[in-house]
C-alpha positions in Angstrom: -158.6 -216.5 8.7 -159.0 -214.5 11.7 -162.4 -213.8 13.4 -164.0 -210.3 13.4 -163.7 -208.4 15.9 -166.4 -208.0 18.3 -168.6 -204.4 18.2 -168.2 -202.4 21.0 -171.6 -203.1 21.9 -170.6 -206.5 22.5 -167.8 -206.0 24.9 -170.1 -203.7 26.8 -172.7 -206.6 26.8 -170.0 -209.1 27.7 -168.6 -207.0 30.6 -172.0 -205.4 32.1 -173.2 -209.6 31.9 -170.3 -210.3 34.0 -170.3 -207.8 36.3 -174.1 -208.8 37.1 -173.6 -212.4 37.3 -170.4 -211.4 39.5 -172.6 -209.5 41.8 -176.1 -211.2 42.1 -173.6 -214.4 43.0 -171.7 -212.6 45.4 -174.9 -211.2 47.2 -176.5 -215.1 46.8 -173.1 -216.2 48.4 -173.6 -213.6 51.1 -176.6 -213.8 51.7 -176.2 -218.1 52.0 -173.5 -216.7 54.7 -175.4 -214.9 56.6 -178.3 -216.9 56.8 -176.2 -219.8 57.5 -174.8 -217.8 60.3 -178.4 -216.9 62.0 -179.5 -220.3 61.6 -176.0 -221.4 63.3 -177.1 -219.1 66.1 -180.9 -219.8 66.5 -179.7 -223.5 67.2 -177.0 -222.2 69.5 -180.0 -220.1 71.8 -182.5 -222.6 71.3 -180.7 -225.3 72.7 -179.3 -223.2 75.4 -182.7 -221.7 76.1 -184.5 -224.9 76.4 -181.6 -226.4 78.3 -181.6 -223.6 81.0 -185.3 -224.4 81.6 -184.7 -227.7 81.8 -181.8 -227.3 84.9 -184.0 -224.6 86.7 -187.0 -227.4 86.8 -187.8 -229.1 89.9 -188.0 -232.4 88.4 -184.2 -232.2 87.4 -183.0 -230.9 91.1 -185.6 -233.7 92.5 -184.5 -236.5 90.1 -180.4 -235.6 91.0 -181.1 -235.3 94.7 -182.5 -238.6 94.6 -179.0 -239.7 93.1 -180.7 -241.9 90.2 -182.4 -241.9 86.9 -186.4 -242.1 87.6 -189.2 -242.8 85.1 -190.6 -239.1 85.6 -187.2 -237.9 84.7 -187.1 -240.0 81.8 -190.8 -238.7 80.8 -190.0 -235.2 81.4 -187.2 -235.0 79.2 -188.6 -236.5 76.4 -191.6 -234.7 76.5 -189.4 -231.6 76.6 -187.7 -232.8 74.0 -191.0 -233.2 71.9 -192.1 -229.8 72.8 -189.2 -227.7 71.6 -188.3 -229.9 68.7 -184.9 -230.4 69.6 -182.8 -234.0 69.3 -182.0 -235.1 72.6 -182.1 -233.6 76.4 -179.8 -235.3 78.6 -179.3 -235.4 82.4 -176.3 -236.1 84.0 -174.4 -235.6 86.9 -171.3 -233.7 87.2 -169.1 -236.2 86.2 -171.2 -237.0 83.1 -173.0 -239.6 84.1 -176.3 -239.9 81.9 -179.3 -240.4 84.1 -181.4 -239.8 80.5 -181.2 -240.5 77.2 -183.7 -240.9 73.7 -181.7 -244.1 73.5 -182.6 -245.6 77.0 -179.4 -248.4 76.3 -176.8 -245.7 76.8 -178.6 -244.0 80.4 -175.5 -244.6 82.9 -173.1 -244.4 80.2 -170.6 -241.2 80.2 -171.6 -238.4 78.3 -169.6 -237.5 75.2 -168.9 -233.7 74.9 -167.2 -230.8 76.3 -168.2 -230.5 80.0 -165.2 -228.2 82.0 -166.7 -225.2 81.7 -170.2 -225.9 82.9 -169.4 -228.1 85.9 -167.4 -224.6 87.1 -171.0 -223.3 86.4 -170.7 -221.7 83.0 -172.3 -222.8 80.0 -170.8 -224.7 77.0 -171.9 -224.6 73.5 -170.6 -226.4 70.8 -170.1 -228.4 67.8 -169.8 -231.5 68.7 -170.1 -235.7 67.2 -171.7 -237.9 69.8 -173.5 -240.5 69.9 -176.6 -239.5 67.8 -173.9 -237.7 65.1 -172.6 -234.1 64.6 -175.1 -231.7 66.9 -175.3 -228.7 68.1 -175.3 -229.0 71.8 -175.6 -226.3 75.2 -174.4 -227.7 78.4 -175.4 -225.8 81.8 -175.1 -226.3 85.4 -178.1 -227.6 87.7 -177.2 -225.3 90.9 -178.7 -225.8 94.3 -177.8 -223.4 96.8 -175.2 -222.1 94.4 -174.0 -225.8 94.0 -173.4 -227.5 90.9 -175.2 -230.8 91.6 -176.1 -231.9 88.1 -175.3 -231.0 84.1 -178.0 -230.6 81.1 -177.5 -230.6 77.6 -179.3 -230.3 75.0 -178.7 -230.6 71.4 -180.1 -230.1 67.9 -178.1 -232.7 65.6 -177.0 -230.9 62.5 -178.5 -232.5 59.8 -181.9 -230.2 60.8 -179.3 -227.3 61.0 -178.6 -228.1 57.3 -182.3 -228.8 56.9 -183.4 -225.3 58.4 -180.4 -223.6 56.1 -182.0 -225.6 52.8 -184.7 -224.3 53.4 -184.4 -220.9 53.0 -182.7 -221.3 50.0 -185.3 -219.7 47.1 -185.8 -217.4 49.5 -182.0 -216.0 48.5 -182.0 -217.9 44.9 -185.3 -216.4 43.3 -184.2 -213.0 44.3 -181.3 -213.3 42.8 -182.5 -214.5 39.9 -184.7 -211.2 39.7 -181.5 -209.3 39.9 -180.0 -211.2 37.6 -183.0 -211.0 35.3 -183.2 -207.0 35.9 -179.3 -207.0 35.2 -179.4 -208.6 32.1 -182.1 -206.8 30.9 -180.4 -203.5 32.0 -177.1 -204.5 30.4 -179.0 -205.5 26.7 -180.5 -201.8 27.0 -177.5 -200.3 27.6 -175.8 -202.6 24.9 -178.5 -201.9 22.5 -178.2 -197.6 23.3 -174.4 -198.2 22.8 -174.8 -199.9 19.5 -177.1 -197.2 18.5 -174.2 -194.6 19.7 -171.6 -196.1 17.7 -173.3 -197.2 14.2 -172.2 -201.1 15.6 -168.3 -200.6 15.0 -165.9 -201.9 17.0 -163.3 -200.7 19.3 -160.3 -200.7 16.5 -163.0 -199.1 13.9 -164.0 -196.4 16.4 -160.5 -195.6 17.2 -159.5 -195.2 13.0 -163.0 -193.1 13.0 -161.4 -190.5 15.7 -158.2 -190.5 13.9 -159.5 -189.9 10.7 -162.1 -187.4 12.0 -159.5 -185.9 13.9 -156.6 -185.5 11.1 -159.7 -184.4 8.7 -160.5 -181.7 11.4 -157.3 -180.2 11.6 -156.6 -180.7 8.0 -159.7 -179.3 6.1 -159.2 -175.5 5.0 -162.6 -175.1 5.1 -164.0 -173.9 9.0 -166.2 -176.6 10.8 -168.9 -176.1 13.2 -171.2 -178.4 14.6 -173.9 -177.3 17.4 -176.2 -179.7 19.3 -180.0 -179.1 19.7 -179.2 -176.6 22.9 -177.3 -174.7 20.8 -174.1 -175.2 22.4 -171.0 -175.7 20.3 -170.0 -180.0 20.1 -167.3 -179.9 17.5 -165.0 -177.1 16.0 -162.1 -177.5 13.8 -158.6 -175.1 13.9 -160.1 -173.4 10.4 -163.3 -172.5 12.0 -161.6 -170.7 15.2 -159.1 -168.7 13.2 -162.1 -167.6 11.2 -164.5 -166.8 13.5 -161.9 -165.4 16.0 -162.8 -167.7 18.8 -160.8 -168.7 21.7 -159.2 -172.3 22.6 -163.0 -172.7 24.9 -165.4 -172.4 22.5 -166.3 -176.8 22.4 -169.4 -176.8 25.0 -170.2 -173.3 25.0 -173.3 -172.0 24.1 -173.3 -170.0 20.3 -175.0 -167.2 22.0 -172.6 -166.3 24.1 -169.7 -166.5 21.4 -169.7 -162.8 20.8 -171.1 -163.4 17.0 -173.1 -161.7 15.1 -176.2 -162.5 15.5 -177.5 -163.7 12.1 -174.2 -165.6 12.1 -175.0 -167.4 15.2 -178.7 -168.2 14.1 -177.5 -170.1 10.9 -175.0 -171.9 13.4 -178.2 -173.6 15.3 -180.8 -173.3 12.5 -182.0 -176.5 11.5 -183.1 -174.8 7.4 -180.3 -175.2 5.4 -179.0 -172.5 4.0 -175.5 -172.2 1.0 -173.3 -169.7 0.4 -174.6 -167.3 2.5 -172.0 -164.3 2.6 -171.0 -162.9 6.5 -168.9 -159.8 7.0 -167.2 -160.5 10.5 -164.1 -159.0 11.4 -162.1 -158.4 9.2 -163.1 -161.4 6.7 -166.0 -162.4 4.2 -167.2 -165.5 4.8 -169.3 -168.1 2.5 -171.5 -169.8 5.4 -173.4 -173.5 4.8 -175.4 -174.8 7.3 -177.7 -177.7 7.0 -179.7 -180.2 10.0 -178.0 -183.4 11.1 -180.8 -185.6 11.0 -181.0 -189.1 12.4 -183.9 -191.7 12.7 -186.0 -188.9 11.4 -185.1 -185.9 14.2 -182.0 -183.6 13.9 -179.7 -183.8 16.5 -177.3 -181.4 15.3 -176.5 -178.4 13.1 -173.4 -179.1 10.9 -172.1 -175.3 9.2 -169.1 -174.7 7.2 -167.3 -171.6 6.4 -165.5 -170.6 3.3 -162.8 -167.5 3.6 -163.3 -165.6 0.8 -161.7 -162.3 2.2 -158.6 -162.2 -0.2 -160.7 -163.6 -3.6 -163.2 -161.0 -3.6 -160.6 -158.4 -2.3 -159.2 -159.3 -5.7 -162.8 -159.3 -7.0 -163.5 -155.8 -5.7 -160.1 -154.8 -8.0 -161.0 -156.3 -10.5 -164.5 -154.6 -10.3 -163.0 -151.2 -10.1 -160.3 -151.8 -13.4 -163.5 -153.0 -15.2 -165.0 -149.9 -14.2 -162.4 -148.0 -15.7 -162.0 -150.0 -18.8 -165.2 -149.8 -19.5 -165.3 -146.0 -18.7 -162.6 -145.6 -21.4 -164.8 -147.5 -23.8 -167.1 -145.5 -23.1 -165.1 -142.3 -23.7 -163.6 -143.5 -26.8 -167.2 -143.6 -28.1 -167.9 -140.5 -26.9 -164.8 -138.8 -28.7 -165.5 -141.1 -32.0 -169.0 -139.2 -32.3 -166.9 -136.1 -30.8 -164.6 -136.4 -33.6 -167.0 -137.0 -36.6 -168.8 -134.0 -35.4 -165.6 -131.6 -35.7 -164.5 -133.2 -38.7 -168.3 -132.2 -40.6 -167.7 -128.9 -38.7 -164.5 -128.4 -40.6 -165.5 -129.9 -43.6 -168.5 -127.5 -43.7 -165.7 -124.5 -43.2 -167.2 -123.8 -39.5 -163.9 -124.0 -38.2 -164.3 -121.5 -35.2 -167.4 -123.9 -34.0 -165.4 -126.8 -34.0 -162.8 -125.7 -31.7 -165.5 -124.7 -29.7 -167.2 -127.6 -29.6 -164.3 -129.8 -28.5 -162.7 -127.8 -26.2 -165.8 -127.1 -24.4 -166.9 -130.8 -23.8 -163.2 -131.9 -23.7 -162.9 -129.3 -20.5 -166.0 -130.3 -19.0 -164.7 -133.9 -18.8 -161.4 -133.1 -17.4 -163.2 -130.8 -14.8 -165.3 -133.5 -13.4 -162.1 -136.1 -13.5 -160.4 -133.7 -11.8 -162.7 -132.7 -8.9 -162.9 -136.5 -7.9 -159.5 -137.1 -8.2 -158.8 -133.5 -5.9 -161.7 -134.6 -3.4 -161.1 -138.6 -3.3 -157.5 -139.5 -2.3 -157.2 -143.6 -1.9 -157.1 -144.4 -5.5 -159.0 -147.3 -5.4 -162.2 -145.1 -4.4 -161.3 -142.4 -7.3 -161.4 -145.1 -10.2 -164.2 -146.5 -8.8 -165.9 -143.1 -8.6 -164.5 -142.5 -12.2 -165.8 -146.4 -13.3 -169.4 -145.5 -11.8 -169.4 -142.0 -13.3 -168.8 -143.4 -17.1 -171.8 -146.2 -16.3 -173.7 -144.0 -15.2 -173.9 -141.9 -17.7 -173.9 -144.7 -20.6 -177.6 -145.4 -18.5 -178.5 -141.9 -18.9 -177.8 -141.2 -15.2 -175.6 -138.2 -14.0 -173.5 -139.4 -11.0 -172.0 -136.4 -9.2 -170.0 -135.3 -6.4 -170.9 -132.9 -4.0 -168.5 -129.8 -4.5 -167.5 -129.9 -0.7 -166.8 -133.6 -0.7 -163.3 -134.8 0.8 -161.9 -138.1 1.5 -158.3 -138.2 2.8 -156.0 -140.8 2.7 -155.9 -143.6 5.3 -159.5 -142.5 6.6 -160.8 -145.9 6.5 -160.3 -149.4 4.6 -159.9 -148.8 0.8 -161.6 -151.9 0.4 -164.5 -151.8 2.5 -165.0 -148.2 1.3 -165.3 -149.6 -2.5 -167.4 -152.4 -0.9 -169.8 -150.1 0.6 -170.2 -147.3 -2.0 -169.7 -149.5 -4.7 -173.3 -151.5 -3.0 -175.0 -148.3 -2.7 -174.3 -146.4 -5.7 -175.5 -149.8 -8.0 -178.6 -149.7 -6.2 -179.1 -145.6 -6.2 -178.5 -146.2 -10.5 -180.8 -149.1 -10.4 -183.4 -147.2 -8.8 -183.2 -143.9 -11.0 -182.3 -145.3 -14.4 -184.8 -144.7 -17.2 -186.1 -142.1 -15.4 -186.1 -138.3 -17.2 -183.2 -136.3 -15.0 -182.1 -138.8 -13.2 -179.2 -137.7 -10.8 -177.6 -139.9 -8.1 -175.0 -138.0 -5.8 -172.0 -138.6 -3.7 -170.8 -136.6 -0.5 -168.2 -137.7 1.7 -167.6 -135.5 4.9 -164.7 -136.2 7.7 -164.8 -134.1 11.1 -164.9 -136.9 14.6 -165.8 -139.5 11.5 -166.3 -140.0 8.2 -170.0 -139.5 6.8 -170.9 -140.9 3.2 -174.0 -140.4 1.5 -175.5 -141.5 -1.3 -178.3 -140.4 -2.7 -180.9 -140.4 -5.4 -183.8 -139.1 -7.1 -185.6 -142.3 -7.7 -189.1 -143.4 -6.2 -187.6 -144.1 -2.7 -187.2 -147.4 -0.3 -190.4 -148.7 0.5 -189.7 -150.1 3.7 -186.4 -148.8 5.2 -187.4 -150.9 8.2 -186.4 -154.1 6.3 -184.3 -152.7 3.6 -180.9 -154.2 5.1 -182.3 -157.6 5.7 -181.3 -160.4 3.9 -183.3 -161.6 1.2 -185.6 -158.5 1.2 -185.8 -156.9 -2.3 -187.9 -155.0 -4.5 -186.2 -156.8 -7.7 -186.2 -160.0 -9.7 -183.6 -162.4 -8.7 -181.5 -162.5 -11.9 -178.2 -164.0 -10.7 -176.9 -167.3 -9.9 -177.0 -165.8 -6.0 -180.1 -163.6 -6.6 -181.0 -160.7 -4.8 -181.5 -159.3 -1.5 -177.6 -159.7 0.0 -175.7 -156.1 -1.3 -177.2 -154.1 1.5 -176.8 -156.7 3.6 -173.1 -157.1 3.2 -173.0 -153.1 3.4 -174.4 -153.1 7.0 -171.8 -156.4 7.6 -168.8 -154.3 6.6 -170.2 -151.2 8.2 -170.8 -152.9 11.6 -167.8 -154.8 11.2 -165.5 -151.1 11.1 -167.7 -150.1 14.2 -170.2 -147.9 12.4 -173.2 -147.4 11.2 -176.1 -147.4 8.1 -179.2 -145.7 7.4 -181.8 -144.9 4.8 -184.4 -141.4 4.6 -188.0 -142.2 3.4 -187.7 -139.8 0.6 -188.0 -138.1 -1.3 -186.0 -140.1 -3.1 -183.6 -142.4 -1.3 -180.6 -141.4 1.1 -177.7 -143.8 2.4 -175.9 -142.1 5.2 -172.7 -144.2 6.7 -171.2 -143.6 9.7 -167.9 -144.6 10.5 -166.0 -143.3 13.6 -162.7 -141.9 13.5 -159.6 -142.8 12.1 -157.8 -144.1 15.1 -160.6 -146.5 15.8 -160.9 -147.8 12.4 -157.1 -149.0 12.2 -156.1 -150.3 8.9 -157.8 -154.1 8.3 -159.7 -154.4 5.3 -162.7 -156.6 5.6 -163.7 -158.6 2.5 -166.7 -157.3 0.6 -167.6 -157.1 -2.9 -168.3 -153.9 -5.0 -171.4 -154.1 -7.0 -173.1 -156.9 -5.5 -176.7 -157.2 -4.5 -179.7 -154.6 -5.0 -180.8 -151.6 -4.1 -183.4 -153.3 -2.0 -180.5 -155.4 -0.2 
């Protein structure tokens, strides 16, 4: 059965405990090198030191010109010896004959070392096994009259070398063993921070994470966005950029400076979570989610998704207008039911002049009205909607009309977001006005640099027009699965989207104005939007 695999943590551990114990030993080996070296050369001057002062002396010249060992000799060189702590300090002559010795038995004998050099009056320093063992030894010329009458040498046997070098040792162990301690301890931190990083998974699981987070990335037909705490953009998926029309740069930058709307980029940092929320940008509707990414109780992150739902309620906003019209034929075919009885009794009651009057009349007054909106409104899809709104209107006692000098040419602007935006604004002029004695709501639509649209009521007015085109603001009970407060929203959306712009009068009354510049600027994209949805209120 094969063994788990170790976390990444782990190898980090492993390979940060190495690299510490690799380094605090190399700097105890160098350091052990280096000291072994000054120690190597203290001996070295010492001994040549003390064995220069010992040739200048008098007693040495004396003690040589005499052309014997003498007891003072003797004396002085082991009390010199004494003093500076060295191992022996011999006197010779320039042969190499010892005249002293610490071991009296070998004075006369020859000396044992390397003496050329010095007896040409230079100095010698060595490593060298005589008779008292391996030493460290200096050998220098007695002169007299620039005469070399006599050798010294002095030595330092090594086993006090060793001794001397032993002895600094904790002073290069213990610190290393700090570092070593402070290395560890570093390396468990970092171990510990990378465990946290990567949920304890090791190297193959992290790699499958990627790939799997990768393939989902690019495969997901929903758009991904995921911002850190500065607000700048950590993760993006393919969906997400063909949505929100961003270039190939847009992982580190910061939201802000994406060129988004800017209630789009606040729910793209927000930390409140917020579903469904519909976005007009460019030429698509989008559903936006957003919610905090929360770990050990703090969000690092914003994670949002975005649903295109430009080409469903496209469909929607069709659908919405052959409803209209359906139910505007309903409506009619009540109307000419009652019509129909009331000519029949008309007959019946031998009042046939009255009859004909009666029908033709209101029969010619319907075909009148049809036919000044189809005359004045030329896409098709804003005439049946016009035609939809006028029969619902007047089912809700409402009298939807169209101002005589109204126009709307072909190819003026998106049929779509035109039934988007006067689709929003004439449900919330007939919300406003219905029930009320007279009510009238009317349509203008006007095209000189622009179009103008206008739509306007006799109702009790917007109460704050300030606030009217924020989200969430209404006047109304929320009574749908999305409630209330996103129509005029998506209105201004759409409107901004095409370049143009959306106001409200204080009264009396309420008047929507739409600007939307001219028809070389507005090109032919539709952007999604819905007919009908929201409130008057937004």
């Amino acid at each position: 059965m094969a063994s788990p695999q170790r976390s990444v943590a782990s190898h980090v551990l492993a390979v940060l405990g190495v690299v510490a114990v690799l380094v605090v030993g190399a700097s105890v080996a160098l350091g052990f090198w280096r000291a072994s070296v000054q120690v190597e050369d203290a001996a070295a001057d010492q001994v040549t030191d003390v064995a220069r002062t010992v040739a200048a002396s008098d007693e040495v010249r004396d003690a040589l010109a005499a052309g014997g060992p003498t007891a003072e000799l003797t004396d002085f060189a082991e009390r010199t010896r004494d003093a500076t702590g060295t191992d022996f300090v011999v006197v010779m002559t320039p042969e190499g004959v010892r005249y002293t010795h610490p071991n009296q038995a070998l004075v006369g004998g020859t000396f044992l070392g390397t003496t050329d050099a010095a007896r040409r009056g230079g100095i010698v320093v060595e490593q060298y096994t005589g008779t008292l063992g391996p030493s460290t030894r200096a050998v220098v010329p007695v002169l007299d009259d620039g005469r070399v009458v006599g050798l010294v040498s002095v030595g330092i046997v090594r086993a006090k070398v060793s001794q001397a070098l032993w002895a600094m040792w904790p002073q290069m162990v213990v610190p290393g063993v700090v570092a070593a301690l402070v290395a560890g301890t570093g390396a468990w931190v970092v171990a510990r921070q990378v465990r946290r990083e990567t949920l304890g998974l090791n190297a193959s699981e992290v790699r499958r994470l990627h790939d799997h987070h990768d393939a989902l990335l690019h495969a997901v037909r929903e758009g991904l966005v995921i911002a850190d705490t500065s607000g700048r953009v950590q993760v993006i998926n393919d969906e997400a950029v063909r949505l929100l029309g961003l270039g190939p740069d847009a992982v580190g930058r910061p939201v802000a400076d994406l060129g988004l709307a800017p209630d789009l980029a606040a729910l793209l940092v927000g930390d409140a979570q917020q579903v469904d929320v519909a976005h007009a940008t460019g030429a698509r509707l989008l559903l936006v989610s957003s919610d905090a990414v929360v770990r050990d109780g703090r969000r690092v992150a914003t994670l949002t998704t975005l649903r295109d739902r430009t080409e469903l309620e496209s469909l929607t906003g069709r659908l919405s207008a052959t409803q209209g019209l359906a139910d505007a034929l309903h409506a009619r075919s009540h109307e000419a039911a009652n019509r129909l009885h009331t000519v029949v009794t008309l007959i019946e009651l031998g009042r046939a002049e009255e009859a004909v009057a009666f029908a033709t009349g209101r029969l010619r007054g319907e075909r009148d009205a049809d036919a000044a909106i189809l005359a004045a409104i030329e896409p098709p899809a804003v005439a049946a909607l016009l035609l939809g709104k006028s029969a619902q209107a007047s089912e809700r006692g409402v009298r939807l009309t169209l101002d005589p000098d109204a126009h709307l040419p072909a190819g003026t602007a998106p049929e779509q977001a035109l039934v988007t935006v006067l689709g929003n604004l004439i449900d919330n002029a007939l919300d406003a006005v219905a029930g009320r004695q007279g009510a009238v709501v009317e349509v203008d639509a006007q095209v000189d640099d622009g179009l103008l649209l206008t739509v306007s009521d006799n109702g009790p007015g917007v109460p704050d027009p300030a606030r009217v085109f924020e989200r969430g603001f209404t006047t109304k009970d929320a009574d749908g699965p999305a409630g209330r407060g996103i129509g005029l929203t998506l209105t201004r959306q759409v409107v901004e989207a095409l370049g143009g712009t959306v106001t409200v009068g204080r009264g009396p009354g309420a008047t929507f104005e739409v600007r939307l510049p001219g028809a070389g600027g507005l090109g032919t994209t539709e952007p999604g939007g819905v007919a009908g949805i929201g409130g008057r209120d937004g």
